[in-house]
C-alpha positions as MATLAB code, in Angstrom:
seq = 'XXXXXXXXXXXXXXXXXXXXXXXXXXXXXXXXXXXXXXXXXXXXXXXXXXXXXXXXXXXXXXXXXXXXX';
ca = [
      62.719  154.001  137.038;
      60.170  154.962  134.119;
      56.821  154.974  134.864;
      54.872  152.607  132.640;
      51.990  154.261  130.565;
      49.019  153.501  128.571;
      51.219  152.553  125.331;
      52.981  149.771  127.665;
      50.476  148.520  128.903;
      48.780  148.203  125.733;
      51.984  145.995  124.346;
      51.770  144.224  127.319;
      47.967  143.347  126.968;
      48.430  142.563  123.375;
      51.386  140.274  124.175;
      49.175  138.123  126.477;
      46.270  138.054  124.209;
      48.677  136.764  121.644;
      50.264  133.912  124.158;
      47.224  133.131  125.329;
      44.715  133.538  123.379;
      41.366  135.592  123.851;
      39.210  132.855  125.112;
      41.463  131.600  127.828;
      42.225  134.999  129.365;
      38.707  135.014  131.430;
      39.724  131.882  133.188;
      42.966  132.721  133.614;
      41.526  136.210  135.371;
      39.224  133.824  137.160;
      41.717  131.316  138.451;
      44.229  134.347  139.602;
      41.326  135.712  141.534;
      40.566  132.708  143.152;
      43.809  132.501  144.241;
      44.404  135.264  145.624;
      40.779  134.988  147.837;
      42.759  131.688  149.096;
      45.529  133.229  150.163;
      44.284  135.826  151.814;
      41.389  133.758  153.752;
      44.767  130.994  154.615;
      46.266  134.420  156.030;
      43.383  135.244  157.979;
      42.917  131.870  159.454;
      46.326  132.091  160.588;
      46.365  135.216  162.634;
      42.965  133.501  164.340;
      45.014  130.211  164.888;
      47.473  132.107  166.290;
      44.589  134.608  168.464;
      43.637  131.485  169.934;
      47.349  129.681  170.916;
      48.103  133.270  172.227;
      44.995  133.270  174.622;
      45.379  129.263  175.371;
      49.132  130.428  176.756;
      47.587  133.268  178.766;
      44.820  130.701  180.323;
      47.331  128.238  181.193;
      49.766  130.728  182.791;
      47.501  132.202  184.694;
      46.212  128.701  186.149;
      50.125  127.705  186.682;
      49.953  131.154  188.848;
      46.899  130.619  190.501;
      48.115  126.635  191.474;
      51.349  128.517  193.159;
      49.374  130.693  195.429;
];
């Protein structure tokens, strides 16, 4: 696989300036960013979701085990 260097990335940039346009590249850099802070914080707020239903399951077993005795 070649490695992609300045030259490339140079086409590359000139290629979206040209699709784009100049002035619409800083909101599309803006919108991407805030999209990606949205996924990441719906990430996080599912590994707390889950915390939670993980420690819920632990409460209620251990009150299912403490009823038995």
């Amino acid at each position: 696989m070649p490695n992609i260097g300045a030259p490339e990335l140079l086409l590359v940039l000139a290629i979206v300036i040209l699709i784009f346009g100049a002035s619409r590249i800083p909101k599309l850099g803006r919108s991407m960013g805030q999209s990606i802070r949205g996924f990441k914080q719906g990430l996080k707020e599912d590994v707390i979701e889950e915390d939670e239903a993980g420690a819920a399951k632990k409460v209620d077993a251990a009150a299912t085990k403490a009823d038995e005795k």
